[in-house]
Structure formats: structure tokens, C-alpha cells
Gaussian input, Z-matrix of N, CA and C with variables (Angstrom, degrees):
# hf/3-21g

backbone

0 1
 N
 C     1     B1
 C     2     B2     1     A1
 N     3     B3     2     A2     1     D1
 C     4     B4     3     A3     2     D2
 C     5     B5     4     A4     3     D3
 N     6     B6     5     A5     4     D4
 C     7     B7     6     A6     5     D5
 C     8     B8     7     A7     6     D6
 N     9     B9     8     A8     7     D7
 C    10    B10     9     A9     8     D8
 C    11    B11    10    A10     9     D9
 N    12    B12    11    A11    10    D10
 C    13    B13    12    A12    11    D11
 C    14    B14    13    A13    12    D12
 N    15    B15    14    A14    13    D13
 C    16    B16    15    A15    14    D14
 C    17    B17    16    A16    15    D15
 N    18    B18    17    A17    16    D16
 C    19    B19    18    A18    17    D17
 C    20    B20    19    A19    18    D18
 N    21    B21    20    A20    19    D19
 C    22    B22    21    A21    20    D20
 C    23    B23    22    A22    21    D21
 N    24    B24    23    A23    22    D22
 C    25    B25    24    A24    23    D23
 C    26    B26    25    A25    24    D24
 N    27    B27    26    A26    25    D25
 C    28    B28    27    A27    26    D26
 C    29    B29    28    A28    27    D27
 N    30    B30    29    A29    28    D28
 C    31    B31    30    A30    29    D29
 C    32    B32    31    A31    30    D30
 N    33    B33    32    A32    31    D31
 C    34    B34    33    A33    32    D32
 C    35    B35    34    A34    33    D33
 N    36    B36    35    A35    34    D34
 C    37    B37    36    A36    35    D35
 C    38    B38    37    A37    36    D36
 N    39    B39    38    A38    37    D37
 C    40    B40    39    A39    38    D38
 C    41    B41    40    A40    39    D39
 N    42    B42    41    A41    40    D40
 C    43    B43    42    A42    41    D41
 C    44    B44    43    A43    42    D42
 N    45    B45    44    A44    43    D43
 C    46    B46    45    A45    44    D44
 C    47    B47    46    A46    45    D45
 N    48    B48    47    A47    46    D46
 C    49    B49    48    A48    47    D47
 C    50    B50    49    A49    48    D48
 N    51    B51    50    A50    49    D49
 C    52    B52    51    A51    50    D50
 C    53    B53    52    A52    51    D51
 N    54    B54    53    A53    52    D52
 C    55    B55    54    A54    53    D53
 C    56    B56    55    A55    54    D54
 N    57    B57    56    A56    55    D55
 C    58    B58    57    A57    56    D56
 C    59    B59    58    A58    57    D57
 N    60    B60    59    A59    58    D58
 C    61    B61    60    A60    59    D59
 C    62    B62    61    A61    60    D60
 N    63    B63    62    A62    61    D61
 C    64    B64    63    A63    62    D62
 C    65    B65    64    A64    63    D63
 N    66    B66    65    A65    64    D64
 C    67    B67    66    A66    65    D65
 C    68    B68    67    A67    66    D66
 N    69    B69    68    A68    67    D67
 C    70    B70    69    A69    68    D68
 C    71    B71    70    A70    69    D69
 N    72    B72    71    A71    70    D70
 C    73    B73    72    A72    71    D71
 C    74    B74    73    A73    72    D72
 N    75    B75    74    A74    73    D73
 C    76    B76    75    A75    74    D74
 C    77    B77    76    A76    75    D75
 N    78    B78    77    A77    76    D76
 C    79    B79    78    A78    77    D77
 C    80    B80    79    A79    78    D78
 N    81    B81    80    A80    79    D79
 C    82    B82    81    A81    80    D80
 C    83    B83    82    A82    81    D81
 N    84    B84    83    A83    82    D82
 C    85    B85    84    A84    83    D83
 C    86    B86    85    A85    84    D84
 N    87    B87    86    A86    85    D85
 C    88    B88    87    A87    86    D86
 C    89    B89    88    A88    87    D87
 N    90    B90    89    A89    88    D88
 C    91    B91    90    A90    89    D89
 C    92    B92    91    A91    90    D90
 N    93    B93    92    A92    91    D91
 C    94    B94    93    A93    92    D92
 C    95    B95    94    A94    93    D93
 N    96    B96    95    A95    94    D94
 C    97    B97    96    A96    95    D95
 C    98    B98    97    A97    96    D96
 N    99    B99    98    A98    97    D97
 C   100   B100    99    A99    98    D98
 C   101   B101   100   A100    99    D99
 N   102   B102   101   A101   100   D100
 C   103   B103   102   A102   101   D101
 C   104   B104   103   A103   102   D102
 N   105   B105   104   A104   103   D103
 C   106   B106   105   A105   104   D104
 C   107   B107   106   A106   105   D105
 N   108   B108   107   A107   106   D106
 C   109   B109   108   A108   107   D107
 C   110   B110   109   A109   108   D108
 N   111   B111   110   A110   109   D109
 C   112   B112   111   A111   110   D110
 C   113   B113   112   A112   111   D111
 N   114   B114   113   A113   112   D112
 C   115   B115   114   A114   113   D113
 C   116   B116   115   A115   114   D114
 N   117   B117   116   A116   115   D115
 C   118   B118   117   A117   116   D116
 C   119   B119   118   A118   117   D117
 N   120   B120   119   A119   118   D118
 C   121   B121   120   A120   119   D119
 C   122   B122   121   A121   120   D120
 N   123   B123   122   A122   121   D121
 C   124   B124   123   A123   122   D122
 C   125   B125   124   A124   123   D123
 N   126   B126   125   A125   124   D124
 C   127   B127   126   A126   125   D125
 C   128   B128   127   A127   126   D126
 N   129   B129   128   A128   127   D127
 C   130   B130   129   A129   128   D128
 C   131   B131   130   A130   129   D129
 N   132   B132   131   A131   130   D130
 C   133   B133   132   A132   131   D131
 C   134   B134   133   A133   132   D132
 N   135   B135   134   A134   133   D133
 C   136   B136   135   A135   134   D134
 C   137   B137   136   A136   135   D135
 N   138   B138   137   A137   136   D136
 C   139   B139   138   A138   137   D137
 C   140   B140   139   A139   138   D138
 N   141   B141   140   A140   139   D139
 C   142   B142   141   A141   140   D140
 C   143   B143   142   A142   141   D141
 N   144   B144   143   A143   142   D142
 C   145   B145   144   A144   143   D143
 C   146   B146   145   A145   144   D144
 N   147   B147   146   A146   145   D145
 C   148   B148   147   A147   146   D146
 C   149   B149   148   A148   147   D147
 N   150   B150   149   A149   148   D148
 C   151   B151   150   A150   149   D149
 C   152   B152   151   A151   150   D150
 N   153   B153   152   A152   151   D151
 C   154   B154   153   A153   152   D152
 C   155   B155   154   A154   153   D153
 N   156   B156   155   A155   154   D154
 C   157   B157   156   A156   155   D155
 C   158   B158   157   A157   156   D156
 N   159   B159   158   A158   157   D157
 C   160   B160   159   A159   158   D158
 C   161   B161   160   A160   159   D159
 N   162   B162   161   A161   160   D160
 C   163   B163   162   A162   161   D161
 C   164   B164   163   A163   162   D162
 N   165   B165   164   A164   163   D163
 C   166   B166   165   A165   164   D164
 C   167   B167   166   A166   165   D165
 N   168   B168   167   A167   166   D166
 C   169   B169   168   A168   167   D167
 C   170   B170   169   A169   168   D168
 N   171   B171   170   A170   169   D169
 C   172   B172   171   A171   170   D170
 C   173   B173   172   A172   171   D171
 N   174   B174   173   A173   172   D172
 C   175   B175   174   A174   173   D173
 C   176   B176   175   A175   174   D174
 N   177   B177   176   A176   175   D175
 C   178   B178   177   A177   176   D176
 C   179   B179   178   A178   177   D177
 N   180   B180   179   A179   178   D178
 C   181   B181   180   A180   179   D179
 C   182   B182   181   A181   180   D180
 N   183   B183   182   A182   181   D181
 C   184   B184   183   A183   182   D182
 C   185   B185   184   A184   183   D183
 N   186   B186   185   A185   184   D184
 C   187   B187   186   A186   185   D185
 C   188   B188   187   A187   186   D186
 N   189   B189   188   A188   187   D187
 C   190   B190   189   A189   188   D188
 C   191   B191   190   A190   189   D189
 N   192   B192   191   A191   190   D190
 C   193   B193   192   A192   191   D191
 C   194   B194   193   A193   192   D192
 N   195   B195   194   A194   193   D193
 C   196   B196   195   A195   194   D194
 C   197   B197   196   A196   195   D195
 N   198   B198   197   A197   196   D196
 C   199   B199   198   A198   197   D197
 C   200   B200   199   A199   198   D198
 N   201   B201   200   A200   199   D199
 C   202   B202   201   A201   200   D200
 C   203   B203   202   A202   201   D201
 N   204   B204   203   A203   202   D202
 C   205   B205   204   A204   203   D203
 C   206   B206   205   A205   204   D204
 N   207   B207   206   A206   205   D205
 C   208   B208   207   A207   206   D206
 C   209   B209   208   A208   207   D207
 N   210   B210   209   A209   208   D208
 C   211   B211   210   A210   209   D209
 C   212   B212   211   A211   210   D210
 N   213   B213   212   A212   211   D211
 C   214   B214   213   A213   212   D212
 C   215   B215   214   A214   213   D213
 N   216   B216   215   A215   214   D214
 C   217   B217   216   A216   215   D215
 C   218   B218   217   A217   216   D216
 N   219   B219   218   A218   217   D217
 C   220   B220   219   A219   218   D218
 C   221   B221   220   A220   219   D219
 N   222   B222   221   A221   220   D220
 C   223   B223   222   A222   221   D221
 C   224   B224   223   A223   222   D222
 N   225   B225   224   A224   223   D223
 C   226   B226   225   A225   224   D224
 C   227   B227   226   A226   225   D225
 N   228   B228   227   A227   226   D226
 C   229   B229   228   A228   227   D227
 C   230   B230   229   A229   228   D228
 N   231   B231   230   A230   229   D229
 C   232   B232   231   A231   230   D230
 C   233   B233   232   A232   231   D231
 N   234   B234   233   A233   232   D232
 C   235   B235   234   A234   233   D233
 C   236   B236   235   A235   234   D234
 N   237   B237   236   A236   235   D235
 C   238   B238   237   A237   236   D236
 C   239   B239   238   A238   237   D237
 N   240   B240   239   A239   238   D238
 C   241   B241   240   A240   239   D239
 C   242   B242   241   A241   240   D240
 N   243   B243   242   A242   241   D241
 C   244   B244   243   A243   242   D242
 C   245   B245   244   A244   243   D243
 N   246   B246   245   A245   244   D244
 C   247   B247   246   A246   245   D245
 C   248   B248   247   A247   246   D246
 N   249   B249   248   A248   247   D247
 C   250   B250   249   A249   248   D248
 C   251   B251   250   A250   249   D249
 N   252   B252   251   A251   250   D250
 C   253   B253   252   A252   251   D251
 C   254   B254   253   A253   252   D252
 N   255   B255   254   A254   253   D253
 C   256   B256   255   A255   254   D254
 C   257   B257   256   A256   255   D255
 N   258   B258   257   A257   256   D256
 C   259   B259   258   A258   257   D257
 C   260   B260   259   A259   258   D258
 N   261   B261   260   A260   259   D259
 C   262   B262   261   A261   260   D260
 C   263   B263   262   A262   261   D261
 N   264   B264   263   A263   262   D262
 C   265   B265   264   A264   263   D263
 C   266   B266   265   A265   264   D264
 N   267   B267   266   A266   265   D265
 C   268   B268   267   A267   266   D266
 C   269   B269   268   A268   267   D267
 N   270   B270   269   A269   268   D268
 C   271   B271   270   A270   269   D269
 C   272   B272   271   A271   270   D270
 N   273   B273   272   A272   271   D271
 C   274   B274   273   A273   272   D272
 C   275   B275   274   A274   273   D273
 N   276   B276   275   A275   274   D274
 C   277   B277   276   A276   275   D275
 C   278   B278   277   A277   276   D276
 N   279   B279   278   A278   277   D277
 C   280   B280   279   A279   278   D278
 C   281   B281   280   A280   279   D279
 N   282   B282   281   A281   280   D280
 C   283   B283   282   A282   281   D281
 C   284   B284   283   A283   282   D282
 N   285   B285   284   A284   283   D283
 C   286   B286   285   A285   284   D284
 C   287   B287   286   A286   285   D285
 N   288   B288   287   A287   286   D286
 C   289   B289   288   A288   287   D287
 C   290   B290   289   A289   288   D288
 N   291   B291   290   A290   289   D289
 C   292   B292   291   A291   290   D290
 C   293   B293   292   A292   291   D291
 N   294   B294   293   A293   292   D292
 C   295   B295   294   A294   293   D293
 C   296   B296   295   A295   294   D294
 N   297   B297   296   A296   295   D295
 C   298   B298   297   A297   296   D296
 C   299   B299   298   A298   297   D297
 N   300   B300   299   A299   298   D298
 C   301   B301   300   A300   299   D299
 C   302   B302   301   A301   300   D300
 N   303   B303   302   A302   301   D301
 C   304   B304   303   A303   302   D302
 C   305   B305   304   A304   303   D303
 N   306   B306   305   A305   304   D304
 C   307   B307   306   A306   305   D305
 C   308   B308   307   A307   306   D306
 N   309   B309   308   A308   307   D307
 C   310   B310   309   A309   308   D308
 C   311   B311   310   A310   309   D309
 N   312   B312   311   A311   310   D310
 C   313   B313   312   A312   311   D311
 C   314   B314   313   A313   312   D312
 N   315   B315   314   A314   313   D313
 C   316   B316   315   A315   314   D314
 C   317   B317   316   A316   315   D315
 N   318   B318   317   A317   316   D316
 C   319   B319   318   A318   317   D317
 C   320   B320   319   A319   318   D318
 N   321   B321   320   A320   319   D319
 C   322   B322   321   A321   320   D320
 C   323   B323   322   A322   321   D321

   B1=1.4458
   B2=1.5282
   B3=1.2458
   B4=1.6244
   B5=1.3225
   B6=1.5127
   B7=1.1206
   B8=2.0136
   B9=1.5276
   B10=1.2662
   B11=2.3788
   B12=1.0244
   B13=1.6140
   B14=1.7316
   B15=1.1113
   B16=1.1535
   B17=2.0193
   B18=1.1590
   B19=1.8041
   B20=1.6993
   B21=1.2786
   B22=1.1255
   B23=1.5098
   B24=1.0900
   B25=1.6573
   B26=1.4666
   B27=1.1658
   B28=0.9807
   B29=1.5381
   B30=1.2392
   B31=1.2003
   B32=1.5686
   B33=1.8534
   B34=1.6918
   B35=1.2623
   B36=1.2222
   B37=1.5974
   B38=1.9524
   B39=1.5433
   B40=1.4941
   B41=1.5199
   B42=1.4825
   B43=1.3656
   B44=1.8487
   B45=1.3788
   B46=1.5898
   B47=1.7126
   B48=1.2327
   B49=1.3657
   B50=1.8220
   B51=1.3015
   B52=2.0749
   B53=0.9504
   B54=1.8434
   B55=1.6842
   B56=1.7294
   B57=0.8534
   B58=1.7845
   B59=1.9667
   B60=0.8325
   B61=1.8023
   B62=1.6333
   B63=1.5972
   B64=1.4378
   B65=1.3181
   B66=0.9472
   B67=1.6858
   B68=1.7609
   B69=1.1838
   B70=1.2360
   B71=1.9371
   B72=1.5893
   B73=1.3673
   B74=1.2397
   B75=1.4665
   B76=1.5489
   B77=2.1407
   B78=0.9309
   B79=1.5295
   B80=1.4410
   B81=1.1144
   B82=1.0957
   B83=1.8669
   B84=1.8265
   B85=1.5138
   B86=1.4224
   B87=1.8028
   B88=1.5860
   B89=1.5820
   B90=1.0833
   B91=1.4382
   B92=1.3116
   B93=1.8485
   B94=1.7169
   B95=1.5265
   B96=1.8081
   B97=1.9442
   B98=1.6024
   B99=1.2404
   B100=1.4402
   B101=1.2108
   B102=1.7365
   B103=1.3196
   B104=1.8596
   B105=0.8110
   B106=1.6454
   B107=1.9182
   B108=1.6024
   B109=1.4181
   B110=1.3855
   B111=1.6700
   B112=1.1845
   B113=1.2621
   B114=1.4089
   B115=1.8053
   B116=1.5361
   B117=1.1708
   B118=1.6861
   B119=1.5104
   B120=1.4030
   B121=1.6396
   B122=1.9095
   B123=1.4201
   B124=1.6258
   B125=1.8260
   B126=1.5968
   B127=1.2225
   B128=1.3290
   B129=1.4199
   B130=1.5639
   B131=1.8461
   B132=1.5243
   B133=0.9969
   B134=1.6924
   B135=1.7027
   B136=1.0706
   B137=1.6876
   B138=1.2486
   B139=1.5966
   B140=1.0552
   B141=1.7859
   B142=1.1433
   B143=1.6919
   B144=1.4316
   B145=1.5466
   B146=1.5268
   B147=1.5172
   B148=1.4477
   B149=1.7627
   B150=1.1622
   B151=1.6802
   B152=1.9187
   B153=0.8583
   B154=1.5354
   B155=1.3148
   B156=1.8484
   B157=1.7899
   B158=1.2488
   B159=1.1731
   B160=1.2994
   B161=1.9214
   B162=1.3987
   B163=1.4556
   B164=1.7166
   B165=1.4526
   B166=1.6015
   B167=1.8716
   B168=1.3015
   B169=1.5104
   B170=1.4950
   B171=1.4585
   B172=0.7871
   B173=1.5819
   B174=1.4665
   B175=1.5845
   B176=1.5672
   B177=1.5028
   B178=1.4263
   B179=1.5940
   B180=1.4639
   B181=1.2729
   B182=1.8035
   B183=1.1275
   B184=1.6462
   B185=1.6875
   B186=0.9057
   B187=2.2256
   B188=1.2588
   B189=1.0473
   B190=1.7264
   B191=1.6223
   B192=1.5599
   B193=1.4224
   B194=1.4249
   B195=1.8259
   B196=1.3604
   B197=1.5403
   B198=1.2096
   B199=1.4124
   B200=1.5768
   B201=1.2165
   B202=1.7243
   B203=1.4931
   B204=1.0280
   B205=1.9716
   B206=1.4411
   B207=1.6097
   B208=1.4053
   B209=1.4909
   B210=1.1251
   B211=1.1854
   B212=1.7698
   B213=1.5372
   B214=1.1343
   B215=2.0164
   B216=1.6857
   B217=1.4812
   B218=1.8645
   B219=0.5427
   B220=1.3420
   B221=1.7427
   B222=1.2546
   B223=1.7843
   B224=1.4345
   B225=1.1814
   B226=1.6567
   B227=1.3081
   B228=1.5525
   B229=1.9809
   B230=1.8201
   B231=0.9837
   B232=1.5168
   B233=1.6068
   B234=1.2793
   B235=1.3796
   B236=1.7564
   B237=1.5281
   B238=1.1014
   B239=1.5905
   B240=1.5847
   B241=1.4563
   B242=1.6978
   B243=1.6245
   B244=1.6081
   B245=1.3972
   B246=1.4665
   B247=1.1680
   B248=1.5161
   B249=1.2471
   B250=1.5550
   B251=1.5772
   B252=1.5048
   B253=1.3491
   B254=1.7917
   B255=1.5624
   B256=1.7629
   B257=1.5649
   B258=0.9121
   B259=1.2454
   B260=1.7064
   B261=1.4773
   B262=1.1715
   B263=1.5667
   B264=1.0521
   B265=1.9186
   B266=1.1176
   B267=1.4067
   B268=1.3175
   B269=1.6264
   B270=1.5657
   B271=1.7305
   B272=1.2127
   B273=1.7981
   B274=1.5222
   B275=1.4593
   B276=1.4280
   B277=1.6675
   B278=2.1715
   B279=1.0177
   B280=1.5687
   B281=1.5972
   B282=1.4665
   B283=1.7113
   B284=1.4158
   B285=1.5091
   B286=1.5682
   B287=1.6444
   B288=1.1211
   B289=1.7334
   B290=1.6544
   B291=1.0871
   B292=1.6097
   B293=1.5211
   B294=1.4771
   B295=1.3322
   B296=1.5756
   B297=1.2798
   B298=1.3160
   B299=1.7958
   B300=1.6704
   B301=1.6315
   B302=1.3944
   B303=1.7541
   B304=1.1528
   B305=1.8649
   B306=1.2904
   B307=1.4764
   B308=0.7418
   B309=1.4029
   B310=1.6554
   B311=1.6449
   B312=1.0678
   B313=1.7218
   B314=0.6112
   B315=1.7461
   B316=1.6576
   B317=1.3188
   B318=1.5428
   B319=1.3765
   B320=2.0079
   B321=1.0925
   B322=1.7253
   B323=1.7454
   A1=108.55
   A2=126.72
   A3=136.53
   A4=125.06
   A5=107.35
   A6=128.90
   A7=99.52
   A8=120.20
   A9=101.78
   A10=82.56
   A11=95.29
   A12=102.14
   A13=95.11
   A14=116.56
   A15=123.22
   A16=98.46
   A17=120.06
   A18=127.55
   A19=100.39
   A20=114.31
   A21=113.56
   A22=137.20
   A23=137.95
   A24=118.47
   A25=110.02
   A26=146.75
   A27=155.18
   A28=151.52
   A29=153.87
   A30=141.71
   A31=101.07
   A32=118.24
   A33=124.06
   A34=102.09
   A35=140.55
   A36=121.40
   A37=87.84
   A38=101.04
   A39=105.55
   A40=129.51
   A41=88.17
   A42=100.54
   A43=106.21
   A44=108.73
   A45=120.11
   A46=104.90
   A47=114.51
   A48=100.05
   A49=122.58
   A50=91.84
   A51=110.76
   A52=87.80
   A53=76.63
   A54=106.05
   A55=102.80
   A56=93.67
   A57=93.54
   A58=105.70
   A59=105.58
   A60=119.34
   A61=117.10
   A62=101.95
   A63=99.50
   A64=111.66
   A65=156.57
   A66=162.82
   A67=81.17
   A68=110.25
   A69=110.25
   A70=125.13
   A71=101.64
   A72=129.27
   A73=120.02
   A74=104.94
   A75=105.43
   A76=92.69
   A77=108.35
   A78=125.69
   A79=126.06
   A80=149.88
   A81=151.77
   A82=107.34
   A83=97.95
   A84=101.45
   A85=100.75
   A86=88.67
   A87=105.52
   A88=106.86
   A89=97.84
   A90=115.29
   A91=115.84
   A92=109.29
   A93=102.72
   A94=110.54
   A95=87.80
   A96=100.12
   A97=111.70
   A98=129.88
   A99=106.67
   A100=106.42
   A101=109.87
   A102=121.54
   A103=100.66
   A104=124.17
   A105=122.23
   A106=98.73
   A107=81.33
   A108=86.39
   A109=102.11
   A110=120.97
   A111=142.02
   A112=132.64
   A113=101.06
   A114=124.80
   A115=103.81
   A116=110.72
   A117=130.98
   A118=92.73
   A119=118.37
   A120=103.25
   A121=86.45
   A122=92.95
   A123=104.49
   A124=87.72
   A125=104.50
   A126=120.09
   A127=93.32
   A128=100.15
   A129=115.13
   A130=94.04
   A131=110.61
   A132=104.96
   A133=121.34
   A134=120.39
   A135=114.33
   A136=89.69
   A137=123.61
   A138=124.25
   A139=109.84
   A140=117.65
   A141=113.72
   A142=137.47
   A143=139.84
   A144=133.17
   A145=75.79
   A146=147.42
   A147=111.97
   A148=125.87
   A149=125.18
   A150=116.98
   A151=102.41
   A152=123.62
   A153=116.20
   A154=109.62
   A155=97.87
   A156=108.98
   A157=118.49
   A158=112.10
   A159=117.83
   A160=104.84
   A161=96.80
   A162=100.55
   A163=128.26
   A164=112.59
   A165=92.74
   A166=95.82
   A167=115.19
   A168=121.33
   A169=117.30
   A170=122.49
   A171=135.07
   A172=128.70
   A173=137.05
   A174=123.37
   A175=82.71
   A176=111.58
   A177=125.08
   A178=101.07
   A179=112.28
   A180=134.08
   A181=108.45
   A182=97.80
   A183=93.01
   A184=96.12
   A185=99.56
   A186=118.01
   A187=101.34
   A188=105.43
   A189=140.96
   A190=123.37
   A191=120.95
   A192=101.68
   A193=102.95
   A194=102.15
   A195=103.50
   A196=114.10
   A197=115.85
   A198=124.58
   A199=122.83
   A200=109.02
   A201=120.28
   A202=109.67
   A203=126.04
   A204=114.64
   A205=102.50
   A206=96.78
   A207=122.91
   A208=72.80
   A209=128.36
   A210=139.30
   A211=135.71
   A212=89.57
   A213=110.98
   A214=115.37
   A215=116.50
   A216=119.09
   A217=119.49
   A218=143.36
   A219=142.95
   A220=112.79
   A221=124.83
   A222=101.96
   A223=110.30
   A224=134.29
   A225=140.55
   A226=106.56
   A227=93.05
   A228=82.70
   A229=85.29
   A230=119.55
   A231=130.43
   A232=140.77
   A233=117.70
   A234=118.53
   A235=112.29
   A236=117.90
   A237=121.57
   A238=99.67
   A239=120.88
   A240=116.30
   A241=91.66
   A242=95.18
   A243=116.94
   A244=122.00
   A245=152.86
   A246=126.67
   A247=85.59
   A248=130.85
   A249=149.52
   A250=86.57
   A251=140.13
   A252=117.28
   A253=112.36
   A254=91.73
   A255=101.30
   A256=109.98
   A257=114.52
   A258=129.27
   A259=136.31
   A260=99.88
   A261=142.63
   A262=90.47
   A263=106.98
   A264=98.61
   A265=104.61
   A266=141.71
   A267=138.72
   A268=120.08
   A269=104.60
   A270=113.04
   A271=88.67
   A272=133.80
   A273=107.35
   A274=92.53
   A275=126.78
   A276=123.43
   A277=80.45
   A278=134.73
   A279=94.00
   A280=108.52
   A281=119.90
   A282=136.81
   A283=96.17
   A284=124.66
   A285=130.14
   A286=100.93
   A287=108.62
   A288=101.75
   A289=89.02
   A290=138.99
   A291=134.74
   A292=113.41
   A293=136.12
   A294=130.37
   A295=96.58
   A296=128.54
   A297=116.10
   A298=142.24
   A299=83.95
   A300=118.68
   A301=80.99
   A302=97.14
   A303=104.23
   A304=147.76
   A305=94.66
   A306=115.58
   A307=123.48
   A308=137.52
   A309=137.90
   A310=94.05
   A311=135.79
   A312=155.13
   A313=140.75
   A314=125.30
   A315=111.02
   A316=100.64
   A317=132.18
   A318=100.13
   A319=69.58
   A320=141.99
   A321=114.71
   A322=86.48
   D1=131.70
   D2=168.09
   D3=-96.27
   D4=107.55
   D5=-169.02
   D6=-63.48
   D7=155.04
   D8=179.97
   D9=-164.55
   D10=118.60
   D11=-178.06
   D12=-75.32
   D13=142.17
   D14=175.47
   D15=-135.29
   D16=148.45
   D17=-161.18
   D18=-152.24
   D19=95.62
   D20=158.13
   D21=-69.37
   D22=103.13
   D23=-173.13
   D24=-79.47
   D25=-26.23
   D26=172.85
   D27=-127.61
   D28=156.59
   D29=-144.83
   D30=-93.80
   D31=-17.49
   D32=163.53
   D33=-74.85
   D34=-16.44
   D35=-153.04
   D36=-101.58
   D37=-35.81
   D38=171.36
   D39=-41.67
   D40=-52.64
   D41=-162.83
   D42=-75.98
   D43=-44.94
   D44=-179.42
   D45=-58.56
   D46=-7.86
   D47=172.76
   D48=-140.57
   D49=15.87
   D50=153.49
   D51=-78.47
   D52=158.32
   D53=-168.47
   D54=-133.72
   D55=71.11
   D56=-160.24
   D57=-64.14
   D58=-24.22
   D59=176.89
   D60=-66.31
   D61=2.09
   D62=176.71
   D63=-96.68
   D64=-156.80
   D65=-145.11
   D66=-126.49
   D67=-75.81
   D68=-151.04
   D69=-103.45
   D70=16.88
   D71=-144.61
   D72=71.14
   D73=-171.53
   D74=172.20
   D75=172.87
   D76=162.26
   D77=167.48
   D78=-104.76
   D79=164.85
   D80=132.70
   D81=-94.10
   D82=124.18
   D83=173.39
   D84=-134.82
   D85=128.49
   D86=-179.27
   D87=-67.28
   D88=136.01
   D89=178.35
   D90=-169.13
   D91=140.87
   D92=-174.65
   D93=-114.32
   D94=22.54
   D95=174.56
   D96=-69.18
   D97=152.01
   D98=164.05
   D99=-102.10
   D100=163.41
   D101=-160.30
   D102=-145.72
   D103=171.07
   D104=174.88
   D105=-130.31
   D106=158.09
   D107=179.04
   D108=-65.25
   D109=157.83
   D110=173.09
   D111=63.11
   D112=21.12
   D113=171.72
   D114=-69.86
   D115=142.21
   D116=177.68
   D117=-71.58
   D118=141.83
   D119=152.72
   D120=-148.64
   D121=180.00
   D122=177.73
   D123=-135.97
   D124=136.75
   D125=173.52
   D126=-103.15
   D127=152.23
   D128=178.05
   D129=-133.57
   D130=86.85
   D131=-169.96
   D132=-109.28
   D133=149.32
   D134=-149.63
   D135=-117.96
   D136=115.26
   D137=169.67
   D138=-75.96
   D139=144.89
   D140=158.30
   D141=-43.51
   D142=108.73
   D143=170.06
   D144=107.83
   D145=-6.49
   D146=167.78
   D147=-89.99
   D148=163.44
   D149=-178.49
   D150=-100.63
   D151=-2.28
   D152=159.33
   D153=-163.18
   D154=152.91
   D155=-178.87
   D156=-53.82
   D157=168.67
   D158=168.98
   D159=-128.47
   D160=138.41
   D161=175.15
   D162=-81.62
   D163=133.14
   D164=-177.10
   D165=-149.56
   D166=103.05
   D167=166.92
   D168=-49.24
   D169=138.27
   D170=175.41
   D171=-169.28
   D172=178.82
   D173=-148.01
   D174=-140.16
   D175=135.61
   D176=178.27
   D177=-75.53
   D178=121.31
   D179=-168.02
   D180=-121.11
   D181=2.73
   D182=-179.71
   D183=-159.74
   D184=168.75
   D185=177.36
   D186=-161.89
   D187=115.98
   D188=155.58
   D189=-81.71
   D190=61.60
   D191=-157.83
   D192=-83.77
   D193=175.79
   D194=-169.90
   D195=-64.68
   D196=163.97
   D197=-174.34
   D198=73.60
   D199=21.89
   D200=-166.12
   D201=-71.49
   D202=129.54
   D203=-177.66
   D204=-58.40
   D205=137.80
   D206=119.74
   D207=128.89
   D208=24.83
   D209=173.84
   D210=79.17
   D211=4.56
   D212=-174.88
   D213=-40.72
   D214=139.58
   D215=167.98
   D216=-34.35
   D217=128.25
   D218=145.60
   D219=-33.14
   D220=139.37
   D221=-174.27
   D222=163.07
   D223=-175.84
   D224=-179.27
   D225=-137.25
   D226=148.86
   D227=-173.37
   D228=-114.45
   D229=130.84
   D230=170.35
   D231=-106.91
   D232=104.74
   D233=-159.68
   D234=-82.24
   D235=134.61
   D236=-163.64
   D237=-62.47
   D238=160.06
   D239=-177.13
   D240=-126.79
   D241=-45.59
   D242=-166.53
   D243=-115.42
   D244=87.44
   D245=-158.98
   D246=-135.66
   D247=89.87
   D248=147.94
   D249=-39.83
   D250=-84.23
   D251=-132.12
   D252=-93.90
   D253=22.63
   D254=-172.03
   D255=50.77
   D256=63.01
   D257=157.08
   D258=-47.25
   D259=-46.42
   D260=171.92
   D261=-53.94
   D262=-73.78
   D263=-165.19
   D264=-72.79
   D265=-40.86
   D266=158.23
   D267=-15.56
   D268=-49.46
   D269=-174.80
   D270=-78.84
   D271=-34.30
   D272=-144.20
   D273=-85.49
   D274=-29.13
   D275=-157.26
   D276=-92.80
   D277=-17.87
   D278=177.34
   D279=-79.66
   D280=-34.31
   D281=-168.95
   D282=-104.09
   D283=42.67
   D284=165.77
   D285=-71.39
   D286=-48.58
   D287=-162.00
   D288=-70.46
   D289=-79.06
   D290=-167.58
   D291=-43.52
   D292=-24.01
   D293=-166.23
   D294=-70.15
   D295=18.61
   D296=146.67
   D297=-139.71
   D298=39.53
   D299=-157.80
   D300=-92.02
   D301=137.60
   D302=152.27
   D303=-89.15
   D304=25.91
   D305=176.50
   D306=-70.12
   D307=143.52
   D308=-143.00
   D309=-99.39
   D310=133.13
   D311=121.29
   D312=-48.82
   D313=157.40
   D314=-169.04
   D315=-88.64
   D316=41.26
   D317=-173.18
   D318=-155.75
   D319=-90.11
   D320=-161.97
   D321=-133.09

């Protein structure tokens, strides 16, 4: 499994890269590593206003490679498998008011 730190600074950087359309969540994390679909990884992820990550397993379900139109990050979109510290609701109750903005994301 590949560990990969992911650090949000803010409650926009949150929201532009949830994935709320997955079964079980998922993130988009910029990255210009390559990865293949259906690799194990463990996020060690840092919310905005929290003092330590929280861990949440999950399988790269999307690739964003570099140079993608419209200018989009380079990156993997990753669907939760494991989320012991509920993570998932964590993103949805800080990016509650936007989960129904129509502003474009790095992911659809």
C-alpha cells in the first residue's frame, strides 16, 4: 500500500477536490507521480482547522495526467475503501454549504 500525505489549507481547496459521487467518497490528490488504476494507497489526510491527519485507505479510481485540457492539476482521484476516523463526514459537515455549488472541480 502507498502511503501519500495529502494537506488541505482551506475549506475551497476541500471542496474542489471531494468526490461526493462515489459510493463511499473519495478525493482528488494532485500529484505528478504516476499511479495505475486500482493501486491500494493510504491517505494521511490533513483538514483544514485540524492539528493531526487522519488516515483513510483507498484505490486510485481516476488519473488526471499532466497536461490534461482546460488546464486541469495533474493528480489521482481516490475512492475511500477504509475510513476508521469518518473522514467522509468530516469533509461533508466542513464543505456542507458548497456541496451544492455549481462551481467547476477538479474532478466533474
Amino acid at each position: 500500500m502507498i502511503p501519500i500525505n495529502v494537506e488541505f489549507q482551506s475549506e475551497h481547496d476541500l471542496y474542489i477536490s471531494y468526490m461526493p459521487f462515489l459510493k463511499e467518497g473519495g478525493l482528488f490528490v494532485r500529484t505528478a507521480e504516476p499511479y495505475e488504476l486500482g493501486v491500494e494507497v493510504e491517505l494521511n489526510v490533513l483538514l483544514p482547522d485540524s492539528l493531526e491527519p487522519s488516515l483513510i485507505k483507498g484505490d486510485v479510481c481516476w488519473i488526471t495526467p499532466t497536461g490534461a485540457q482546460n488546464g486541469t492539476p495533474a493528480g489521482i482521484g481516490v475512492s475511500f475503501t477504509d475510513d476508521p476516523d469518518k473522514v467522509r463526514n468530516q469533509i461533508e459537515q466542513a464543505i456542507a454549504r458548497q456541496l451544492s455549488s455549481s462551481e467547476p472541480t477538479l474532478t466533474m
